[in-house]
C-alpha positions in Angstrom: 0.0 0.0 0.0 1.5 3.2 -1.1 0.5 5.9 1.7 -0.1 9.5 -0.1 1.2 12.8 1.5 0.1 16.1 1.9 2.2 18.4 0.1 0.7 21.3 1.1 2.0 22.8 4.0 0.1 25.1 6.1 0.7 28.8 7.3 4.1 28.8 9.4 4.4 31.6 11.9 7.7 32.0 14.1 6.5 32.6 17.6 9.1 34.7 20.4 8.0 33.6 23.6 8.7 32.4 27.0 7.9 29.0 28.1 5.3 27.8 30.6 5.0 25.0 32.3 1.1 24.7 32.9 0.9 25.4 29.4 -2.0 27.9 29.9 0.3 31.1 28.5 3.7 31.5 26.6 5.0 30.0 23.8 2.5 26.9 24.4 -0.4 28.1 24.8 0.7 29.5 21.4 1.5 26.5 19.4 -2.2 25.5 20.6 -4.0 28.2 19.4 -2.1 28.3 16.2 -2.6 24.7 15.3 -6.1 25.7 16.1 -6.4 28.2 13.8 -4.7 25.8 11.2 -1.8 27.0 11.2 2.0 25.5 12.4 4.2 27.4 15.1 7.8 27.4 14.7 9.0 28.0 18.5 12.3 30.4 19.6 12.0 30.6 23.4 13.1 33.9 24.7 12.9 32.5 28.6 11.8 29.7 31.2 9.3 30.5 33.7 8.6 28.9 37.0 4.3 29.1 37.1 1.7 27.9 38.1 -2.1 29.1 37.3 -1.4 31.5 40.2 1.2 33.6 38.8 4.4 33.6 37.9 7.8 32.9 40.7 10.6 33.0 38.1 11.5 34.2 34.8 15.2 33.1 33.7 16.1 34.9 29.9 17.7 32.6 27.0 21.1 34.0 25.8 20.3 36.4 23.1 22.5 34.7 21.2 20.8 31.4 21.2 17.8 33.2 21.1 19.3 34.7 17.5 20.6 31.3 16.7 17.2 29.5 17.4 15.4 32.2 14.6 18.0 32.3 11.9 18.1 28.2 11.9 14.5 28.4 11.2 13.7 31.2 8.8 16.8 30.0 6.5 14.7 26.2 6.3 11.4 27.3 6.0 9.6 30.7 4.4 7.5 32.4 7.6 3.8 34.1 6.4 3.6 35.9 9.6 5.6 36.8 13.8 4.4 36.5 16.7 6.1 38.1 20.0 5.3 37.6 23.5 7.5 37.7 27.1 10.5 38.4 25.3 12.9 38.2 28.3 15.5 40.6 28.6 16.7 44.4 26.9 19.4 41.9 24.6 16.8 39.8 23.1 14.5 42.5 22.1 17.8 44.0 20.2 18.1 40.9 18.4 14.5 40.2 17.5 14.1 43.5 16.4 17.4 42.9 13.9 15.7 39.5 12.7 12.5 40.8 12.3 14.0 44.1 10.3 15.7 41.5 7.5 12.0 40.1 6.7 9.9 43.4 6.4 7.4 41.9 4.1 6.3 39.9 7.1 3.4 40.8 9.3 4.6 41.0 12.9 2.0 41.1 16.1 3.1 41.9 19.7 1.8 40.9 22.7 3.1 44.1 25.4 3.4 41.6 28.5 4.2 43.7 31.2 2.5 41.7 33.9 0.9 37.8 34.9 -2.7 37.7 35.5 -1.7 38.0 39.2 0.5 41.5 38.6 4.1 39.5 38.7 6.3 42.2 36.4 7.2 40.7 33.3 8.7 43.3 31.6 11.0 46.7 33.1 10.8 50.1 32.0 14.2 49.4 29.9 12.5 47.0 28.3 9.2 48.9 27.5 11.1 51.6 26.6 13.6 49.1 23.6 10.7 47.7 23.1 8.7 51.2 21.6 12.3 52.5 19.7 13.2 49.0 18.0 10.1 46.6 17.7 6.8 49.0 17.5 8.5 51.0 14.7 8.2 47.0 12.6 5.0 46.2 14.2 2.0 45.4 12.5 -0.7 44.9 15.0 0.2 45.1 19.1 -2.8 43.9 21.4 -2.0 45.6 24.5 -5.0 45.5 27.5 -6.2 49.2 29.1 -3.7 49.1 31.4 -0.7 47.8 28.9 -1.4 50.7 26.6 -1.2 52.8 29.6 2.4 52.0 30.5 3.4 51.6 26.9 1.6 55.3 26.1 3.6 56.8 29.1 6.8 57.0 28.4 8.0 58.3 31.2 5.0 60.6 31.4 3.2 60.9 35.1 0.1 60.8 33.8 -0.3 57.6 32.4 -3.0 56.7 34.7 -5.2 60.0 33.4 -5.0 59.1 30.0 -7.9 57.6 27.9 -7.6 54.9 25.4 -7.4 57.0 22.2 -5.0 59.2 23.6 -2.5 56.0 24.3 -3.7 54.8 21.0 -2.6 57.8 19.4 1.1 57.8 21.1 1.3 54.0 20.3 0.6 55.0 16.5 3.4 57.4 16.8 5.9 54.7 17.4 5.2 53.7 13.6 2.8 50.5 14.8 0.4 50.1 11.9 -2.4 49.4 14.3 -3.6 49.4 18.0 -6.0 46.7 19.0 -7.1 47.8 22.7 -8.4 44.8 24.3 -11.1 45.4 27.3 -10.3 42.5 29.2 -9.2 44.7 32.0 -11.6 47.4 31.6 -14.9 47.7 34.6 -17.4 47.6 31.7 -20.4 45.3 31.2 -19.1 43.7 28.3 -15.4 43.4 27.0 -14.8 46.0 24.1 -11.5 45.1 21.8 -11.2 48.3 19.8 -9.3 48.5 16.7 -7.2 52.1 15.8 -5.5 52.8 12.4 -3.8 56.1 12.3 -7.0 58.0 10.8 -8.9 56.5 14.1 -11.1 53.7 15.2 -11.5 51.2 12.7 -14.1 48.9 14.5 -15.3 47.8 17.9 -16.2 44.7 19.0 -18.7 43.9 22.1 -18.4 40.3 23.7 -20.3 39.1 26.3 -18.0 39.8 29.5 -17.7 35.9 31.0 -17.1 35.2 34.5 -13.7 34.4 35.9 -9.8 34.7 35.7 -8.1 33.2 32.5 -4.5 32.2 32.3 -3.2 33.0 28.8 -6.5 34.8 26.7 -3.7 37.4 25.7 -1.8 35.2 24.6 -4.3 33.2 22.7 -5.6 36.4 21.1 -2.8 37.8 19.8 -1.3 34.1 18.4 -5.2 33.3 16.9 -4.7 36.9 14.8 -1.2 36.1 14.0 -2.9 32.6 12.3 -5.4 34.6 10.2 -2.8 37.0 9.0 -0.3 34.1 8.0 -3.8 32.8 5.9 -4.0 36.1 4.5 -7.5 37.9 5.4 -6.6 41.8 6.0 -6.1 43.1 9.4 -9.6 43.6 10.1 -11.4 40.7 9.3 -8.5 39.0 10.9 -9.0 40.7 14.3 -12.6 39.7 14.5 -11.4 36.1 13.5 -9.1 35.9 16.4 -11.5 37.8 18.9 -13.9 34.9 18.3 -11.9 32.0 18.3 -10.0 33.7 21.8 -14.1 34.0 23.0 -15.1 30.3 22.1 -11.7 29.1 23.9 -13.1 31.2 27.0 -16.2 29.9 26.9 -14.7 26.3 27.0 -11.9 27.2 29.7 -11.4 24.5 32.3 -9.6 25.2 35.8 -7.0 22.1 36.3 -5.5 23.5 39.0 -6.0 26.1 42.1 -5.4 29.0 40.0 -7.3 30.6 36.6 -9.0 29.1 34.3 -7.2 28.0 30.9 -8.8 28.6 27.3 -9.7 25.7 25.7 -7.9 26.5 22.5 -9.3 22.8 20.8 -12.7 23.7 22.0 -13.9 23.0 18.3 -13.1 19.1 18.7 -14.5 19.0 22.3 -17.5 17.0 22.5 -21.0 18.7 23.3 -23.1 18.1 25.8 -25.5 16.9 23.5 -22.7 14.5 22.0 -21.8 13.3 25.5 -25.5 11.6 25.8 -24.6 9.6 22.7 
């Protein structure tokens, strides 16, 4: 029996991120929601975390050498439709990504701003934040920062970060040279959880989902990583955020709570059985 192959390979999207050992957040729950979304995740991991669904104890940064090595071994095999960055780790590897991302400019490039765990753990320093709006925004293509990650990223050493509205840190984010802002409203005291879209001429759409009860341990993550995987399939920037707003809200819906912690999406929640199906 001869066994025929697939020859066609799906979207490939290189994914900077830190590793975590529940698998709820970093560079896993990223290879999950990306095969999700049909897609395949080629992995550089910018750190190793010691977590739990709590919070995070420990974050030890990968050489930015190796983490240099890891990308450049991959992107010379294999041709990359779109980049994904998360935790990146350290000041060094933010210099180097932004040098690997700079040689493929053609390549759509969305950043997750982790500043802080669900529980407030920092995860990135002001010299970071601040390498990270002079080398990466400038490249960037979408960044998904929530209320209060715009806030820090719009301050800039500004005191009044906490005054300013989400337009205004829209507007300074767009200043970096980011193409676009989405503004999640996970964070937000609001009835329902607003994501809003800004292009440089202003809001480009606003989506309302129901807000659902609970803590969840990696929706950032899946968000941003679910709108990589439409980009890398090739719908345009809006149509794509919309895509990965829903597929982020079905995984929340499905989230399950392994441990004493938040909940984690269920990024496979489309091959889940139903309640219906479990009677059967």
């Amino acid at each position: 029996m001869t066994i025929q192959r697939n020859d066609l390979t799906p979207p490939l999207v290189l994914v900077f991120a830190a590793a975590d050992p529940t698998g709820g957040a970093g560079i896993q729950a990223d290879m999950l929601t990306l095969a999700g979304m049909g897609c395949h995740a080629l992995t550089v991991i910018t750190a190793l975390t010691v977590q739990d669904t709590a919070g995070v104890e420990d974050v030890l940064a990968v050489d930015a050498d190796f983490v240099s090595e890891q990308a450049r071994a991959v992107l010379e095999d294999m041709p990359v439709q779109a980049f994904k960055l998360g935790v990146l780790g350290s000041v060094e590897n933010i210099e180097v990504i932004a040098e690997i991302i700079s040689d493929y400019p053609h390549i759509p490039v969305v950043v997750d701003p982790v500043v802080a765990s669900g529980r407030g753990d920092e995860l990135a320093s002001e010299a970071m934040l601040e390498r990270l709006r002079e080398l990466i925004l400038p490249q960037t293509t979408v960044i998904t920062p929530n209320t209060m990650e715009a806030r820090r990223l719009a301050a800039r050493g500004h005191d009044d970060h906490d005054e300013l509205d989400m337009s205004a840190c829209a507007r300074r984010i767009l200043a970096t040279g980011c193409k676009y802002v989405l503004i999640t409203g996970s964070h937000a005291n609001t009835p329902q959880v607003v994501n809003t879209l800004y292009g440089i001429r202003g809001v480009l759409r606003a989506d309302a989902w129901e807000r659902l009860q609970g803590s969840y341990h990696g929706s950032g993550c899946t968000l941003a990583s679910a709108l990589a995987g439409a980009l890398a399939h090739g719908l345009d920037v809006s149509q794509a955020v919309f895509e990965a707003e829903g597929f982020t809200w079905q995984s929340l819906v499905a989230a399950f709570r392994p441990g004493m912690g938040q909940y984690i999406p269920d990024r496979f929640f489309w091959v889940r059985p139903s309640d219906d199906d479990s009677e059967t």
